[in-house]
N, C-alpha and C positions, 0 to 999 in steps of 0.2 A: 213624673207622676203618672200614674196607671190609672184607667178610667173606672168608675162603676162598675162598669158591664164586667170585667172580671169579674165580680162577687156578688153577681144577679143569679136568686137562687143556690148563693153559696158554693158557685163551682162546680154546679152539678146540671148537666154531666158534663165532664170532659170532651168525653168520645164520643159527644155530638156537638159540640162546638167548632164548627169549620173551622178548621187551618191550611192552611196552603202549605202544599209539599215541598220542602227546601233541601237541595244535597245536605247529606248527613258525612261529617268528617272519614274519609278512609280509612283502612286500615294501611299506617304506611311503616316500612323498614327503617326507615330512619327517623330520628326525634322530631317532634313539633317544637317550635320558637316557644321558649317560654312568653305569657301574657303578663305586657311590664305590669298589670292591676292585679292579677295574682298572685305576682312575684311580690311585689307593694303589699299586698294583704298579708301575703304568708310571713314575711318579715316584719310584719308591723304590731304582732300579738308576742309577747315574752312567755307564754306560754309553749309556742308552734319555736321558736328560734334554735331549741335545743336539737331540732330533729330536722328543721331547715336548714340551718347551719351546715348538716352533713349529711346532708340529702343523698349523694352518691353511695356512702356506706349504707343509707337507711333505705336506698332503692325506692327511694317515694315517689310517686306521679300522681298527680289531682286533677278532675277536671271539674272546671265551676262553671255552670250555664245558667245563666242569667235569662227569664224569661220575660217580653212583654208582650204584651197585649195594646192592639189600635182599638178603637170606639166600637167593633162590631167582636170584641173580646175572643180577635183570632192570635194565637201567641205566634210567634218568631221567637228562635233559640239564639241567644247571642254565645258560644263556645269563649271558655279560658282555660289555659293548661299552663301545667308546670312538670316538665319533666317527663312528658307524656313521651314515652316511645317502645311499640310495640315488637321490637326489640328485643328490651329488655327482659328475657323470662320473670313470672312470677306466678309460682301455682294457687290456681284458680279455687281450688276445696269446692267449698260448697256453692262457687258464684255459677256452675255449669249445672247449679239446678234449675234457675230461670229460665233458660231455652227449651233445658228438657220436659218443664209442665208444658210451658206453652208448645212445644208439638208431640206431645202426647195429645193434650186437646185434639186439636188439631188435627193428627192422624184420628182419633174418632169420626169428627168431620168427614174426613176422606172418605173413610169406609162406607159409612154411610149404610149400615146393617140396623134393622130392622130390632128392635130390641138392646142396641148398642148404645151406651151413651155411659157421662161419667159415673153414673152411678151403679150400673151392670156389675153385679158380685164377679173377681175375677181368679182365677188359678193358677199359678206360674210351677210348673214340672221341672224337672232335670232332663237332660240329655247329652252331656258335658264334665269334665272335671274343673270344679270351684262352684259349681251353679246350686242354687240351694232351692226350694221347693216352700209357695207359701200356697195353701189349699184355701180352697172354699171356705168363710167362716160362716157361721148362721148363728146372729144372735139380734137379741131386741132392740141395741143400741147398735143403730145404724154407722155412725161413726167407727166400729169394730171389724166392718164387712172389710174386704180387701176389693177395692174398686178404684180405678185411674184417680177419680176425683180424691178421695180418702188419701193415697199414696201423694197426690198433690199438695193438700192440707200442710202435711206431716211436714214434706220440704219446705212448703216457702214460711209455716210457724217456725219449727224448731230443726229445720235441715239433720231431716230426718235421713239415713246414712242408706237402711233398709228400700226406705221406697226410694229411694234416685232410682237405685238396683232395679227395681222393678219398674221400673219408667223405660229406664237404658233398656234394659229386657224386649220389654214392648214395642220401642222404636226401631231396636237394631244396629248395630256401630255404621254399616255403612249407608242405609236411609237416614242417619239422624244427621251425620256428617253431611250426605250430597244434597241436603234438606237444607242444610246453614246455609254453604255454598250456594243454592242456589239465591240464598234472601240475601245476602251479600257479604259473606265472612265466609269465605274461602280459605282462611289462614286456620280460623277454630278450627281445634280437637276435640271432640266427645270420646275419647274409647278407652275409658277403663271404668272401672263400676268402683265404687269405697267397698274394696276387700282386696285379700291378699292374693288374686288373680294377676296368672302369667300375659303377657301379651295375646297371646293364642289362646289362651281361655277368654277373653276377653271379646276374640271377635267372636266368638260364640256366642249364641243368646238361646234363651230357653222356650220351650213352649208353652203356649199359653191359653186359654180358656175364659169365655164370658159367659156368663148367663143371662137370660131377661130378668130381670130385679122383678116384673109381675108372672110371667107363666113359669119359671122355673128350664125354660127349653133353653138348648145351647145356643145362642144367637151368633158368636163368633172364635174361630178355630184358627190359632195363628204356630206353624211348624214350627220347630227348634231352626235358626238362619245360623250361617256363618257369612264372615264378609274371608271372600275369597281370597281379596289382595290385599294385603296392610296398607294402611296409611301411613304417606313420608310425610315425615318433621321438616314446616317451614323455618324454623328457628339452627337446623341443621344438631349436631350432641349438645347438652345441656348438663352442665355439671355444677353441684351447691356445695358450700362448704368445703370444713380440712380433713370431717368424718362422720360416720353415720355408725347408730346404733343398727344393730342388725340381727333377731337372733338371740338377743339379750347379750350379745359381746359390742366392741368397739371395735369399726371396722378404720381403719387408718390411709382409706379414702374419702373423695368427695361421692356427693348421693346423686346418682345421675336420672336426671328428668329427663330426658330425653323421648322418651315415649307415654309421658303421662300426659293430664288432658291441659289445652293453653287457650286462652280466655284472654285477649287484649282487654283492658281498660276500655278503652274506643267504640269496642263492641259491643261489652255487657251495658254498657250506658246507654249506647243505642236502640238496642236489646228491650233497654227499660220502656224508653223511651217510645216505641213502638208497640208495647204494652198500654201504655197511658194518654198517647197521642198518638195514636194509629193514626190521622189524617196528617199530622207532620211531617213523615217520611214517606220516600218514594214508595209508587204502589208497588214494587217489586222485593221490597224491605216490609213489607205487611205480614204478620202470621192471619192464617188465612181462620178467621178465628168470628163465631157469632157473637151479637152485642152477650147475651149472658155469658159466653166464654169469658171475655173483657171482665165483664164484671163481678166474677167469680174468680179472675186471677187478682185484680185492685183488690177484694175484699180482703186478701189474707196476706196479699203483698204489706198492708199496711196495720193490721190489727196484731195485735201482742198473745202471744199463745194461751192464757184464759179469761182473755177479754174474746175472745173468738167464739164463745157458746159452744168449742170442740172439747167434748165428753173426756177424752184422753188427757187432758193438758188446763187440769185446775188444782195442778199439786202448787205449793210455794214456790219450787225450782223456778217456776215462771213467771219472772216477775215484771211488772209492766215494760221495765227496757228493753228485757229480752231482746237480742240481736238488734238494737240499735244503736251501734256503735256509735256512727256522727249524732253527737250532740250528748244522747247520755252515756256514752262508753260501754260496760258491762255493769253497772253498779243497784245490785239489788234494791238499793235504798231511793234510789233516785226517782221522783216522780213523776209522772208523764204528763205534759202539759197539757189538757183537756181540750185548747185550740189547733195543738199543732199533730198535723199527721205527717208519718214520715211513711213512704213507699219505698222499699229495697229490698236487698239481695246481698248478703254477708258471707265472707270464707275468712277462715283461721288453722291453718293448719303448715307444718314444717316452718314456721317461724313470721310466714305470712300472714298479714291480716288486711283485709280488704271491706270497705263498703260503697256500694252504689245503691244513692237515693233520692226521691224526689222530695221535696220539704213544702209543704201547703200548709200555709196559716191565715183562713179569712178573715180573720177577727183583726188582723195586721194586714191585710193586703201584701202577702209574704207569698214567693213561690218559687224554686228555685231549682237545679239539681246538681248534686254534688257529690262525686267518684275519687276517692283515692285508697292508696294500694301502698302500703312501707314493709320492710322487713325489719324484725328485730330477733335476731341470732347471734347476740355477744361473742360464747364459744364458738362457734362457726361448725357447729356438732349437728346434724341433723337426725331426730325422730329420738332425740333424747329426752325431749318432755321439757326443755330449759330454755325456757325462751321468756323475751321482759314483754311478754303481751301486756300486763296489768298494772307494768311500770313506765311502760314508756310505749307501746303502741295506743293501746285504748285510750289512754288520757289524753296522746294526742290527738285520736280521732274525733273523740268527745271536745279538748278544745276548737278544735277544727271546726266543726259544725256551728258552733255557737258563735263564732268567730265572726263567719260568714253569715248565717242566720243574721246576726248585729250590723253585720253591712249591709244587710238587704232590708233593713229596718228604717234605716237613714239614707238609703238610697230611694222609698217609697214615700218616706216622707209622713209627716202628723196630716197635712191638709186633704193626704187622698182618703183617710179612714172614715171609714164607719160600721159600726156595729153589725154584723151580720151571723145569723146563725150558721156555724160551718156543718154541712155536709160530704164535700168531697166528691170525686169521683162517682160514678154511677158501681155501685157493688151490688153483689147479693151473695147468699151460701149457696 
């Protein structure tokens, strides 16, 4: 039974509710013990059996963390895993957007320029081959300008493909990288941008340009960087499938990851996690990030692309689930519960599908977070566009969620509820 004080004031806020710093799981080379209660739950739904059954072909790994809360409503993270091992490659897509808003933030912070903040209209030039050039925009809808914040938006509603680009850009491959490393993911890769960039085009990054959003003067001037040395692969070659489209022919090898970007499970939960609970994790696992940073990244971590008030993103396409794989899968039709927020970070791409999220329901005394990662690549073909996302990944993710959600339902119990208006998290735009 969880006390009150959880849902005094509805949750809000987080990120000032004391918690005490507890190790956060490593990132380790070899597998974590499966959790005989995860193992139990994931076998225990006839929906998940189909894809637990053959968890090894399906490359599944989950992680479920069970949160509670003592009388003074400081949580402690209780970890369950299935299959978790960092290891196993699985490309990340869109889940290396979450690190890269948060230290884009971040690097703002640093600089600490006069006129510089997320909403400085910004310029990104060429200097390189693949590097593409987004200018100054000037128009009445603010939301249109090209500024860190905006570029931020984009990824964590609809993993927007363009701004990561200009994120990556801004950061630089080898600051974003010795930046992870230093918070405690020494294993992540940041270094390719979503385009059809060589390795070497890659370390390159463009120049860049702010303006002060009031005097119109340039407030910050950042060169075209290269990173001198490449980055070596922890994972050492990485090879998928029996062939890869290429070119528009069929090549009649496997598609080699080897040098694309690698995102443990472990870590992007962490990741979150230190988003949402910054006093949780060690102070050296902290993005060095102001309370409105915080609550500018929860605001859109959790809100659905035109429930967001962002001017760009109130066509149909987006529809309340949008990118909420655990629990409602992809399914335009599905409606959003009005109680529950879900917090994450989603990738789908070469057969992978992934989501890590935090799940808050006041109105149930519900809170939980839950990460998992499967493959579904029947032909074993990579970048051919065939893959059973929408028959057997997302359904299961969608059952997944709910699964668990239902366990944390009857593990809270009827006698701790009570009605309470939910809020969430401390947000703002």
């Amino acid at each position: 039974m969880r006390p009150l004080s959880l849902l005094l004031g509805g949750l809000l806020p987080l990120l000032l509710t004391a918690s005490v710093a507890e190790p956060v799981p490593p990132v380790h080379a070899a597998p974590s013990p499966n959790s005989p209660l995860l193992d139990s739950l994931l076998r225990a739904d006839a929906r998940l059996r189909p894809v637990v059954e053959r968890a090894e072909e399906y490359e599944l790994q989950v992680i479920y963390t069970q949160i509670n809360r003592n009388e003074q409503g400081q949580p402690t993270f209780v970890p369950h895993t299935f299959r978790l091992d960092a290891g196993q490659y699985f490309n990340p897509a869109s889940m290396v957007k979450l690190p890269t808003v948060a230290l884009a933030l971040e690097k703002l912070n640093h600089l600490n320029q006069s006129g510089l903040t997320r909403r400085s209209p910004m310029r990104t030039g060429t200097a390189f081959r693949c590097q593409t050039p987004a200018p100054y925009i000037t128009s009445p809808d603010s939301d249109r300008v090209n500024t860190v914040g905006n570029y931020a938006k984009r990824m964590l509603l609809v993993s927007d493909n363009q701004a990561y680009n200009r994120l990556y850009e801004f950061l630089g491959q080898r600051p974003l990288n010795e930046r992870l490393a230093a918070l405690g993911y020494p294993e992540t890769r940041i270094v390719r941008r979503f385009a059809p960039c060589d390795t070497a085009a890659n370390r390159h990054t463009n120049p860049i340009e702010f303006r002060n959003p009031d005097t119109g003067a340039i407030s910050y001037q950042q060169p075209a960087v290269v990173n001198p040395q490449p980055f070596g692969f922890p994972l050492g070659r990485i090879t998928k499938g029996r062939a890869h489209q290429a070119g528009g022919r069929l090549v009649p090898t496997p598609y080699d990851f080897t040098t694309a970007n690698y995102l443990p499970l472990q870590s992007v939960t962490t990741m979150l996690r230190a988003v949402l609970f910054p006093e949780s994790v060690p102070a050296r696992q902290r993005f060095d990030l102001t309370p409105d940073d915080y609550a500018f990244l929860r605001y859109y971590l959790h809100q659905s692309p035109h429930g967001s008030s962002y001017s760009l993103y109130k066509r149909e396409r987006y529809f309340d689930s949008y990118k909420k794989y655990l629990y409602y899968g992809r399914r335009p039709t599905a409606a959003a519960d009005p109680n529950l927020r879900i917090y994450n970070i989603v990738g789908m791409s070469h057969g992978y599908l992934a989501d890590v999220a935090y799940f808050a329901d006041a109105s149930r005394q519900i809170e939980f977070m839950l990460s998992a990662v499967l493959y579904v690549n029947k032909n074993g073909v990579l970048n051919d566009g065939n893959y059973e996302y929408s028959t057997v990944g997302l359904p299961f993710l969608e059952a997944l969620g709910k699964h668990i959600y239902q366990y944390e339902d009857s593990r809270v119990g009827p006698s701790a509820r009570i009605p309470v208006q939910f809020t969430g998290p401390e947000e703002s735009q």
